[in-house]
MARDO-382394 format. One line per field, with one value per residue (C-alpha): residue number from 1; residue in three letters; x, y, z. Coordinates in Angstrom, 1 decimal, decimal comma. Layout:
MARDO-382394
resi	(NUM; ...)
resn	(ALA; ...)
east	(X; ...)
north	(Y; ...)
up	(Z; ...)
This chain:
MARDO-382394
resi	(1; 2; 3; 4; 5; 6; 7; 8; 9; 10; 11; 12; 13; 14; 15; 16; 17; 18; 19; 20; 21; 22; 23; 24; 25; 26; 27; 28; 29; 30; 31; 32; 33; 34; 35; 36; 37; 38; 39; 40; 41; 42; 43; 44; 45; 46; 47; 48; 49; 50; 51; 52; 53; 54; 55; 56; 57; 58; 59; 60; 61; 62; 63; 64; 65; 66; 67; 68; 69; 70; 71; 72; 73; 74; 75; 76; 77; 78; 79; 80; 81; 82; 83; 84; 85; 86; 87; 88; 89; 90; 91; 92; 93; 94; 95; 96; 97; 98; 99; 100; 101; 102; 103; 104; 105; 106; 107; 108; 109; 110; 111; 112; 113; 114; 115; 116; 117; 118; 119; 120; 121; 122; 123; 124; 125; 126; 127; 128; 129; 130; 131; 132; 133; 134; 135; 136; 137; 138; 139; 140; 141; 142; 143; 144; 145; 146; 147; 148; 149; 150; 151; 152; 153; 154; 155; 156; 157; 158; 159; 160; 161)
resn	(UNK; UNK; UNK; UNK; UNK; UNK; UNK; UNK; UNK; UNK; UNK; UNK; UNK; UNK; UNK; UNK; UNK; UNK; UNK; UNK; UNK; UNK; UNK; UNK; UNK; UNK; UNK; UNK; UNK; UNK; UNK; UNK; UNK; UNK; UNK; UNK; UNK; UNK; UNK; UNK; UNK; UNK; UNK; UNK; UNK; UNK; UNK; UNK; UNK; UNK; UNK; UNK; UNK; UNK; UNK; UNK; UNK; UNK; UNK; UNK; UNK; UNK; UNK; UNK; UNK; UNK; UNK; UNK; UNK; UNK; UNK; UNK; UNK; UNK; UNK; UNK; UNK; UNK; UNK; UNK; UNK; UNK; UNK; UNK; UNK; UNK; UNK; UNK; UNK; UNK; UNK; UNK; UNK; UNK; UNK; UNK; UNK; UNK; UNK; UNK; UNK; UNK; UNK; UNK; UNK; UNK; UNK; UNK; UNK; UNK; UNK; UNK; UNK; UNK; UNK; UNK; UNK; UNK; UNK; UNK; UNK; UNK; UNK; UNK; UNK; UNK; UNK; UNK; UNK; UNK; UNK; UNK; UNK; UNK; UNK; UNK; UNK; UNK; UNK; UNK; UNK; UNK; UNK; UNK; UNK; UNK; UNK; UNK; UNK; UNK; UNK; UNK; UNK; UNK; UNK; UNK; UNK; UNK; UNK; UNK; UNK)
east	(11,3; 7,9; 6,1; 4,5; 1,3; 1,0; 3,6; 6,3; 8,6; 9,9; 9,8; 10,8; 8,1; 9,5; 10,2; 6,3; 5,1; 7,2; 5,7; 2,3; 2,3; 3,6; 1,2; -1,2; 0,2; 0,1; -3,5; -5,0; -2,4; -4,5; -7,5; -7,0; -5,3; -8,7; -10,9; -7,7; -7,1; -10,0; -9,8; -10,3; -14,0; -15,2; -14,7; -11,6; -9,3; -8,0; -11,7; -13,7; -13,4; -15,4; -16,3; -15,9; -19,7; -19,4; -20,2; -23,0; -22,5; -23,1; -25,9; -26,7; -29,6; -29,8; -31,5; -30,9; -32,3; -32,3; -29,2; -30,4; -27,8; -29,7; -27,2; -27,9; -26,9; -26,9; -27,0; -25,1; -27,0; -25,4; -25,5; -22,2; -19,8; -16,9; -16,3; -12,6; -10,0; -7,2; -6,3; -4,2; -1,8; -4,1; -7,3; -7,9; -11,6; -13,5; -16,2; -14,4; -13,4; -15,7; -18,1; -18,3; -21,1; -22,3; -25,1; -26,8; -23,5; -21,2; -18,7; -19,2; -17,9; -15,6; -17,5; -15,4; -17,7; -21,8; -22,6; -21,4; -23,2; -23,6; -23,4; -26,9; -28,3; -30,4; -34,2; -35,3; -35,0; -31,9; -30,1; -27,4; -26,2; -23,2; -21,1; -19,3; -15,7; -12,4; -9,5; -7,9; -10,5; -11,9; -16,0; -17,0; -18,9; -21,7; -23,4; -25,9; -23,4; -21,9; -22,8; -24,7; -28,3; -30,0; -32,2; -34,0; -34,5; -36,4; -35,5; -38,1; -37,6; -37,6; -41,0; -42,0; -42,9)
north	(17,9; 18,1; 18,4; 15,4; 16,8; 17,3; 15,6; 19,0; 16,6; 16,8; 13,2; 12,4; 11,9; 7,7; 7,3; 8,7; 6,2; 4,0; 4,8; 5,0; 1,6; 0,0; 2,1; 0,3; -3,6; -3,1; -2,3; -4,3; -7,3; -6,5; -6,9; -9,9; -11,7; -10,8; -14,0; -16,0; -15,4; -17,0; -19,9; -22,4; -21,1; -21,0; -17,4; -15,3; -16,5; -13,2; -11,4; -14,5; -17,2; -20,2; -22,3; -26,0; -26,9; -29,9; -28,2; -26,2; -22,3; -19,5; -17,1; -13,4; -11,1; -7,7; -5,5; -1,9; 0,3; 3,7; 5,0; 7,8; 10,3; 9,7; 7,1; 3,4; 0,5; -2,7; -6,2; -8,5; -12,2; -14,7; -18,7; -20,3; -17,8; -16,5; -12,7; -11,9; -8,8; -11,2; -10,5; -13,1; -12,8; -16,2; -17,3; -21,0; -21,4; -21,2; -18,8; -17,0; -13,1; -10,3; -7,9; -5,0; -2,8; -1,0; 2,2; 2,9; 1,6; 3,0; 1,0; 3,0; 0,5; -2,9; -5,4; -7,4; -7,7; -8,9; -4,8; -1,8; 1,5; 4,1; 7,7; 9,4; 9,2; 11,8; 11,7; 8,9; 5,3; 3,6; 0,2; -0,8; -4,5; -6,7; -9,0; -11,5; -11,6; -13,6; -13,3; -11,6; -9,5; -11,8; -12,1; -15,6; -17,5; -20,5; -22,5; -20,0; -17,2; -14,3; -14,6; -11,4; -9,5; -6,7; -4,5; -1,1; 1,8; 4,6; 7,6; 10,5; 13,4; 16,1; 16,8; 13,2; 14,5)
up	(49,6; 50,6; 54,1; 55,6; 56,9; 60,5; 61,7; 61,3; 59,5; 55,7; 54,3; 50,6; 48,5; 47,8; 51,8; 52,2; 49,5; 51,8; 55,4; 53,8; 52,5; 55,9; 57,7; 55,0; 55,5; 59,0; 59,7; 57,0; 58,5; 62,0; 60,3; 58,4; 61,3; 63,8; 62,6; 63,4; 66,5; 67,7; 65,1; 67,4; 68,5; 72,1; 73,5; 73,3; 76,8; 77,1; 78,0; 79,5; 82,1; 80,7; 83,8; 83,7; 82,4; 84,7; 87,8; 88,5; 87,1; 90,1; 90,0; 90,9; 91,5; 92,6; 95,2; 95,2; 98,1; 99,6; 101,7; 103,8; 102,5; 98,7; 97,4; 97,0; 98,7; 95,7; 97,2; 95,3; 96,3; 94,6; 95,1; 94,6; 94,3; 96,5; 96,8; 97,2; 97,0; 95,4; 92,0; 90,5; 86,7; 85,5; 87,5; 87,3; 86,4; 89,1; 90,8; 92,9; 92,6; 91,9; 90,4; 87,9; 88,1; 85,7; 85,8; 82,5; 80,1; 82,4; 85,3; 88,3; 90,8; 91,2; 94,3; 96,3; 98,9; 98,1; 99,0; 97,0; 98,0; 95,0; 95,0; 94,7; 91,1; 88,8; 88,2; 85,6; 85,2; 85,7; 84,6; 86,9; 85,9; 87,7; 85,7; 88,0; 87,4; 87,7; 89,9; 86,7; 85,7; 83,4; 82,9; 84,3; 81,4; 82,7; 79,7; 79,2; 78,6; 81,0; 84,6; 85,2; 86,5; 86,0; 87,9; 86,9; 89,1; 88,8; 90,7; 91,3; 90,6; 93,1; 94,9; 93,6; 90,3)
């Protein structure tokens, strides 16, 4: 018998063969099926909320500001969109539910209200983005793409240097 490795199980060298090719079928099954899925074009339903392009898509912009402890308060303004705590299975399409935001590649905080207030950040320049979101997490599409803004911010570094 020999010793599958690090699994602490002994496996016959034909049922290894075995396990090894089904391992084998399955992923390259995964792989092959990917371009599929999607066969219909338009953007995957399970990750994005296209918005019916009949109506008029919302918009955001950003302000981020100073909290007196050292954090930062960011201002979601957006124009035709509805901020809400309900989270819903499927969200019809429509732009209403929330934001992600996102600090240098990284998702610090969900808004459900147009204000989120941030933690004090390190010395350097900054990218904080939102990307409006569904009722079910989804990301809100318009005809020019995701619904999203971006602002930079460059914290000093202590002593203003």
């Amino acid at each position: 018998m020999e010793r599958a490795e690090g699994c602490g199980m002994t496996l016959p060298p034909l049922r290894r063969l075995a396990a090894m090719a089904l391992a084998t079928s399955l992923f390259a099954g995964i792989a092959l099926a990917g371009p599929v899925i999607n066969g219909h074009a338009g953007p995957p339903r399970t990750v994005f909320l296209a918005l019916p392009p009949d109506r008029p898509a919302p918009d955001v912009a950003l302000r981020v500001t100073p909290l007196p402890g050292g954090g930062w308060r960011v201002a979601l303004d957006t124009t035709g969109f509805v901020f809400t705590d309900v989270c819903v299975q499927t969200a019809e399409a429509r732009p209403m539910g929330h934001a992600h935001l996102i600090v240098d590649g990284v998702k610090v905080a969900s808004a459900y209200a147009p204000t989120v207030d941030l933690a004090p950040l390190p010395p350097g320049v900054h990218r904080i983005e939102a990307i409006l979101r569904g009722q079910d997490h989804r990301a809100l599409l318009g005809p020019m793409g995701l619904i999203k803004a971006t602002a930079f911010l460059t914290v000093p570094a202590p002593g203003g240097r």
